[in-house]
Residue frames as a rotation matrix with the C-alpha (Angstrom) as fourth column:
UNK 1
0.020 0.907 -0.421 23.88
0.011 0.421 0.907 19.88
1.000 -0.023 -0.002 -32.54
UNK 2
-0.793 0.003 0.609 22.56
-0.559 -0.401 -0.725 20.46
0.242 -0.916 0.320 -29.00
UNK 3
-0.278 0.919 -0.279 19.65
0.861 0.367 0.352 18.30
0.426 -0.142 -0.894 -27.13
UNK 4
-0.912 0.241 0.332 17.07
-0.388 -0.772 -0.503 20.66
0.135 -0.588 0.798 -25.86
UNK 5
-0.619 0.743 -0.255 13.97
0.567 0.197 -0.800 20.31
-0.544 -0.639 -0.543 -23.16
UNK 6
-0.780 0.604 0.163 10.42
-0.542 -0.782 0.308 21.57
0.314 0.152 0.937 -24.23
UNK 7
-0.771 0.607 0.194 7.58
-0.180 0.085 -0.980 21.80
-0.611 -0.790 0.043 -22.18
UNK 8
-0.405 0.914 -0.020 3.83
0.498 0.238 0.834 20.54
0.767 0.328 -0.552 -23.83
UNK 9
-0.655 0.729 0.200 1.24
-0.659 -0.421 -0.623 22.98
-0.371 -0.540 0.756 -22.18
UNK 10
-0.115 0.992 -0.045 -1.64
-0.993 -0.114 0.013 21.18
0.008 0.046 0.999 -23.59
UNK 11
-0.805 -0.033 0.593 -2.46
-0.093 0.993 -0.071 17.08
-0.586 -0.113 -0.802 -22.84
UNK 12
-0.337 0.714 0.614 -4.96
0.415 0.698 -0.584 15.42
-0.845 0.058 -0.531 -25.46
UNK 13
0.730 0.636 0.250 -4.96
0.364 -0.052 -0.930 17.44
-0.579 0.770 -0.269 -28.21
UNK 14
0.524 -0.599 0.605 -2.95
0.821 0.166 -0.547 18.41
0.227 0.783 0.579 -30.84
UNK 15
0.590 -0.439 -0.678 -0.23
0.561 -0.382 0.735 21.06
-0.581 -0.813 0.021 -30.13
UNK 16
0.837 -0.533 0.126 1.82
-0.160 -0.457 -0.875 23.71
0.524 0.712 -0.467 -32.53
UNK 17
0.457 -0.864 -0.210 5.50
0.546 0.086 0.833 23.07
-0.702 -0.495 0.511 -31.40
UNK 18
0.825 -0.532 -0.191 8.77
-0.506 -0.543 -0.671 25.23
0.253 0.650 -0.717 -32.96
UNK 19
0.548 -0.701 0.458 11.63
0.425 0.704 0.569 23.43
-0.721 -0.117 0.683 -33.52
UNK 20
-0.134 -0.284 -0.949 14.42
-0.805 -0.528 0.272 23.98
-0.578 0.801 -0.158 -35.85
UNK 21
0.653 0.313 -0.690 14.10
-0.715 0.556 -0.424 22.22
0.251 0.770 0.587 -39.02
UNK 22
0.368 -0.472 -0.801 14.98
-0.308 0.751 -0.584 18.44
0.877 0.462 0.131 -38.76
UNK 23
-0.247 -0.030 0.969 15.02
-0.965 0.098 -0.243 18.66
-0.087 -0.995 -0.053 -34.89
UNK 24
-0.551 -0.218 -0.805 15.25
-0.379 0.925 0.009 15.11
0.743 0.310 -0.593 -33.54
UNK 25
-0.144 0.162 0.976 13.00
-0.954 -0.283 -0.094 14.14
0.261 -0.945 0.195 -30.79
UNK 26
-0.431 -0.404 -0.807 14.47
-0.280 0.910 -0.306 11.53
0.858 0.094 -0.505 -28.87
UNK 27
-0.729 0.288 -0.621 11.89
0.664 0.518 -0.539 11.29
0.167 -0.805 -0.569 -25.52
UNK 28
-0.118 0.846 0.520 9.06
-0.179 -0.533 0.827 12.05
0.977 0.005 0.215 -23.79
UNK 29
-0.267 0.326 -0.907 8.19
0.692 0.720 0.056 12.38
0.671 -0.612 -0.418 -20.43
UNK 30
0.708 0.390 0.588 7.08
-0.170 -0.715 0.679 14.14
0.685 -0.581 -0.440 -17.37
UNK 31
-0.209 -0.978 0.028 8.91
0.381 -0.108 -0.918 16.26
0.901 -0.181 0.395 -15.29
UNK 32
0.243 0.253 -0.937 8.61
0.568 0.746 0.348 16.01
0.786 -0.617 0.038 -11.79
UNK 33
-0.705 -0.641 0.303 8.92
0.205 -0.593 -0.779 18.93
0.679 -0.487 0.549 -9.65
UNK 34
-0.575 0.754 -0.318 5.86
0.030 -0.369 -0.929 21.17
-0.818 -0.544 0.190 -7.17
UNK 35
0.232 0.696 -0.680 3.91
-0.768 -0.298 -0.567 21.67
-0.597 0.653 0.465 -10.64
UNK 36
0.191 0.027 0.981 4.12
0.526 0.841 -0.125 17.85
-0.829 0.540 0.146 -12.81
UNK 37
0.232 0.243 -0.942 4.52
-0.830 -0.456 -0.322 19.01
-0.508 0.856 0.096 -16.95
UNK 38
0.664 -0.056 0.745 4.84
0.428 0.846 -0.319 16.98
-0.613 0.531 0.586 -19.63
UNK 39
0.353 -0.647 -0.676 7.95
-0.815 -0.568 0.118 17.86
-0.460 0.509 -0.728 -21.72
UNK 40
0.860 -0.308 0.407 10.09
0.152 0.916 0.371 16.69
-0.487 -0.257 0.835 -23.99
UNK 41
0.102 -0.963 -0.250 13.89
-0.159 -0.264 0.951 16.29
-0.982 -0.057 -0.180 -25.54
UNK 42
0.944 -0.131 0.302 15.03
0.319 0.130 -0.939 17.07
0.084 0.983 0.164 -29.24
UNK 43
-0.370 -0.929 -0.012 18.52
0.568 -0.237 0.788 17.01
-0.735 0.284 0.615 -31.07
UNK 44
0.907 0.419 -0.043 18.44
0.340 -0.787 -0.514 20.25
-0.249 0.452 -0.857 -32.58
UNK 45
-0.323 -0.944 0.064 20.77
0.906 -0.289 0.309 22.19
-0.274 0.158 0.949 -34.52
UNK 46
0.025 0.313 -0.949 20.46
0.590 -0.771 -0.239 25.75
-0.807 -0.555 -0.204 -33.16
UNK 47
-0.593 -0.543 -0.594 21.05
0.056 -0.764 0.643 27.55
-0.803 0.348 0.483 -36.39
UNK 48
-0.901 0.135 0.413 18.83
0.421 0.503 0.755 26.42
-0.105 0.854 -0.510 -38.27
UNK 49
-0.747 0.653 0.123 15.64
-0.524 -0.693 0.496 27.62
0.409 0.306 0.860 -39.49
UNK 50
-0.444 0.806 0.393 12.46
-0.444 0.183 -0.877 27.42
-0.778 -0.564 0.277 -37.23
UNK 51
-0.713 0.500 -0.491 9.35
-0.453 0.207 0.867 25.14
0.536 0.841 0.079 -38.01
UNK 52
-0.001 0.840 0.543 5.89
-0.995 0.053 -0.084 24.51
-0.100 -0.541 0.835 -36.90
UNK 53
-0.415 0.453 -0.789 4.80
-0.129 0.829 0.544 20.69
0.901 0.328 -0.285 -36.46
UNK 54
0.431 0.890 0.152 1.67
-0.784 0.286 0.551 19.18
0.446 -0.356 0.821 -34.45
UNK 55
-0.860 -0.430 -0.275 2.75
-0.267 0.838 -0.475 17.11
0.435 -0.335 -0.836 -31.47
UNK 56
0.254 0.792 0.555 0.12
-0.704 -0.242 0.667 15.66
0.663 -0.561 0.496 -29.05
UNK 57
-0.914 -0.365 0.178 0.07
-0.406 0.793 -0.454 13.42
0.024 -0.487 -0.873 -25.96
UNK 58
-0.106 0.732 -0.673 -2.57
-0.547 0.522 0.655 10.42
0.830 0.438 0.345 -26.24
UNK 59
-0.240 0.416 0.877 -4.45
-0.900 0.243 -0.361 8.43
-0.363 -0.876 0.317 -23.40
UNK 60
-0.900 0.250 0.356 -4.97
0.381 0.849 0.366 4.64
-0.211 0.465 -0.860 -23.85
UNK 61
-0.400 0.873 0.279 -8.24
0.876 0.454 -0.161 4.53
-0.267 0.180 -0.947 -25.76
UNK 62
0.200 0.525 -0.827 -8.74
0.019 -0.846 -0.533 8.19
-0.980 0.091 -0.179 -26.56
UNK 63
0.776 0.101 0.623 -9.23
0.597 0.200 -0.777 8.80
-0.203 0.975 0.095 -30.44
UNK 64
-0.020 -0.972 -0.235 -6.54
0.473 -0.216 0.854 10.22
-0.881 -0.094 0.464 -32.30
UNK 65
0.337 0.084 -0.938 -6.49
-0.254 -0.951 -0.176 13.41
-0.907 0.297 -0.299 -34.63
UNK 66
0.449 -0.632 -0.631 -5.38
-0.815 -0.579 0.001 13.87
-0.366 0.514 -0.775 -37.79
UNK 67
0.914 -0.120 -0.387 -2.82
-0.135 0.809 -0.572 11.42
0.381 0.575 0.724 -39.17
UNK 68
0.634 -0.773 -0.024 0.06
0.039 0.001 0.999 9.97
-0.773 -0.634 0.031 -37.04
UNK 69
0.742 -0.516 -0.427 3.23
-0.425 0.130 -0.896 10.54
0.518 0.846 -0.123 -38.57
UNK 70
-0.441 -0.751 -0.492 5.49
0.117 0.495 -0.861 9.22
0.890 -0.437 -0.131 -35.88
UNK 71
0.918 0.289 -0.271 4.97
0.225 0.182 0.957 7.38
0.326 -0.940 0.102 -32.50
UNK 72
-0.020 -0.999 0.050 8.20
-0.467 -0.035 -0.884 8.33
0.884 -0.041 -0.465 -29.88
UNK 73
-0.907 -0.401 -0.129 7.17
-0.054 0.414 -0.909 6.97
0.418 -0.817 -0.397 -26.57
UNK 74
0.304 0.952 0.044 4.75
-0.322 0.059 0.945 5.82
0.897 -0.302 0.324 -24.05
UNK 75
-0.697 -0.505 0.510 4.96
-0.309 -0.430 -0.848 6.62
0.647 -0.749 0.143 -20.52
UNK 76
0.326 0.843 -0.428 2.97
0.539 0.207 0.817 5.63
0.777 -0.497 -0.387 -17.75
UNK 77
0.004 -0.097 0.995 2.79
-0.484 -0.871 -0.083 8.60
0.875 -0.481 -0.050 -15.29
UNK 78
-0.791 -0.465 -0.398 3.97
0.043 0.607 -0.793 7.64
0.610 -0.645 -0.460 -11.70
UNK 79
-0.899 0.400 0.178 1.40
-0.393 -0.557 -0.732 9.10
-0.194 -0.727 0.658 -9.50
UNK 80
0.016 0.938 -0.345 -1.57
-0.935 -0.108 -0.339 8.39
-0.356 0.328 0.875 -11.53
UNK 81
-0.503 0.070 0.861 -0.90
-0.012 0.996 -0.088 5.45
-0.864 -0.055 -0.500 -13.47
UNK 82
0.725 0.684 -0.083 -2.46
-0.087 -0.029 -0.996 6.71
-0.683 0.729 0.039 -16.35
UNK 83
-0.198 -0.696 0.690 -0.41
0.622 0.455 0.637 5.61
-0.757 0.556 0.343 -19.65
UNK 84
0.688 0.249 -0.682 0.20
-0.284 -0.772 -0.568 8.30
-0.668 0.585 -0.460 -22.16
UNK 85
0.278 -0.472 0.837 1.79
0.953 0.242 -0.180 7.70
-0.117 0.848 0.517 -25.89
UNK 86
0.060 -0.421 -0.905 3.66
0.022 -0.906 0.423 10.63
-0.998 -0.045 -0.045 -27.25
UNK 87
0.097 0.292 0.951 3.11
0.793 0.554 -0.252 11.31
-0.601 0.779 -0.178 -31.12
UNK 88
-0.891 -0.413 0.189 3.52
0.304 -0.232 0.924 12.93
-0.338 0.881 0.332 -34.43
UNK 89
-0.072 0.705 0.706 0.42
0.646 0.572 -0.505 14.22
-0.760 0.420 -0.497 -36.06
UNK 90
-0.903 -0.284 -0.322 -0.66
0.027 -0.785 0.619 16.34
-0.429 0.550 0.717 -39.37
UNK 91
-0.878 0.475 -0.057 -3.33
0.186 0.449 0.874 17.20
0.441 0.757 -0.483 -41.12
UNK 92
0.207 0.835 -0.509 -5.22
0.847 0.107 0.520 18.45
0.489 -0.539 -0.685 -38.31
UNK 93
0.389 0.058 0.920 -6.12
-0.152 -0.980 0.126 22.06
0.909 -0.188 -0.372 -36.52
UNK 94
0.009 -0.710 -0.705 -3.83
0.905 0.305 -0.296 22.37
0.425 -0.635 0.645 -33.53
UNK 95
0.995 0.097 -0.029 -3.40
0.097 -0.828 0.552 24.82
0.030 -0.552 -0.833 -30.25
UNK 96
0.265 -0.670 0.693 -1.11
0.180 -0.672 -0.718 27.63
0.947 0.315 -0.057 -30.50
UNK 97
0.098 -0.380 -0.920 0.96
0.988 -0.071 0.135 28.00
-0.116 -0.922 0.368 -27.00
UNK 98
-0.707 -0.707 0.002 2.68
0.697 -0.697 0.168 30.90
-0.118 0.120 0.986 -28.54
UNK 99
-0.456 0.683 0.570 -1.30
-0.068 -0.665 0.744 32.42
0.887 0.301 0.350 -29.25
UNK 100
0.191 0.729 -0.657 -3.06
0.615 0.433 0.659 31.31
0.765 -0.530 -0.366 -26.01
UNK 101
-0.227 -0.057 0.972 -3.29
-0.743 -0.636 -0.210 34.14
0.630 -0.770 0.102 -23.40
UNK 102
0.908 0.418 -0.024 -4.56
-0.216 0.518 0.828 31.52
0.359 -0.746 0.561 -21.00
UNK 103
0.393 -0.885 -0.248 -0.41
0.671 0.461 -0.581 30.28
0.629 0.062 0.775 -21.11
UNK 104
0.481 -0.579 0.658 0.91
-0.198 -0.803 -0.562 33.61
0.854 0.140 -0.501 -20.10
UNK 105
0.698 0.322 0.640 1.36
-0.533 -0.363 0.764 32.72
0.478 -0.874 -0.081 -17.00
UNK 106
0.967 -0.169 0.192 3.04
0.111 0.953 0.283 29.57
-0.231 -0.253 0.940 -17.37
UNK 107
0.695 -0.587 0.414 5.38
0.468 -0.068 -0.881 30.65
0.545 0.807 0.228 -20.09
UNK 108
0.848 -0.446 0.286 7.27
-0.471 -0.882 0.019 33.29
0.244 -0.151 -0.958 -17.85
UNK 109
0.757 -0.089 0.647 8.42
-0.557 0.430 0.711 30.74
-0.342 -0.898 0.276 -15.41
UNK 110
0.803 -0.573 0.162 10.71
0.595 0.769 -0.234 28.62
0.009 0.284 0.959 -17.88
C-alpha cells in the first residue's frame, strides 16, 4: 500500500475519478502553489485493478447530486474563505477528465 495525490479538475459537480479498487481516501484539500487545485490523498494498493467512482467538491448551500455515499472532509479555502465539503456520490452522470479536451492542457503539467 502506497498514499497517492490526485488532482480534481472540476469544482461543483460530480467527477469520474480512477482509483484502484478499495483505494482509501484519507483527505482533501487544496494545494497551494502559482495555480491553487483542489486535490486529494488515497491509500492505494498499486496492483490492483482500476475503478471508476464519482467524487465531487460541494459549496455550503449548493444542492447535491445523486446520492452521497461518503462525506471525507470540509475545508475552508484560505484566500477566499469559501468552505468546501469533499464527498462520495453515485447514481448520478459525472465529468470525464480523462474525456474532456478542454483538460489537455492541464493534464500534461502533473
Amino acid at each position: 500500500m502506497k498514499i497517492y495525490k490526485y488532482p480534481l479538475y472540476y469544482h461543483s459537480v460530480p467527477e469520474v475519478v480512477r482509483l484502484p479498487k478499495g483505494a482509501k481516501i484519507i483527505k482533501a484539500g487544496v494545494q497551494e502553489h502559482n495555480d491553487p487545485k483542489m486535490v486529494f490523498w488515497a491509500l492505494v494498493d498499486e496492483k490492483a485493478e482500476i475503478e471508476k467512482r464519482i467524487l465531487m467538491v460541494v459549496m455550503t448551500g449548493q444542492d447535491i447530486e445523486g446520492e452521497v455515499v461518503k462525506v471525507f472532509n470540509t475545508l475552508t479555502i484560505e484566500k477566499t474563505g469559501i468552505v468546501a465539503t469533499f464527498l462520495e456520490v453515485k447514481g448520478v452522470e459525472a465529468s470525464d477528465p480523462e474525456k474532456d479536451d478542454r483538460l489537455k492542457c492541464f493534464k500534461k503539467d502533473e
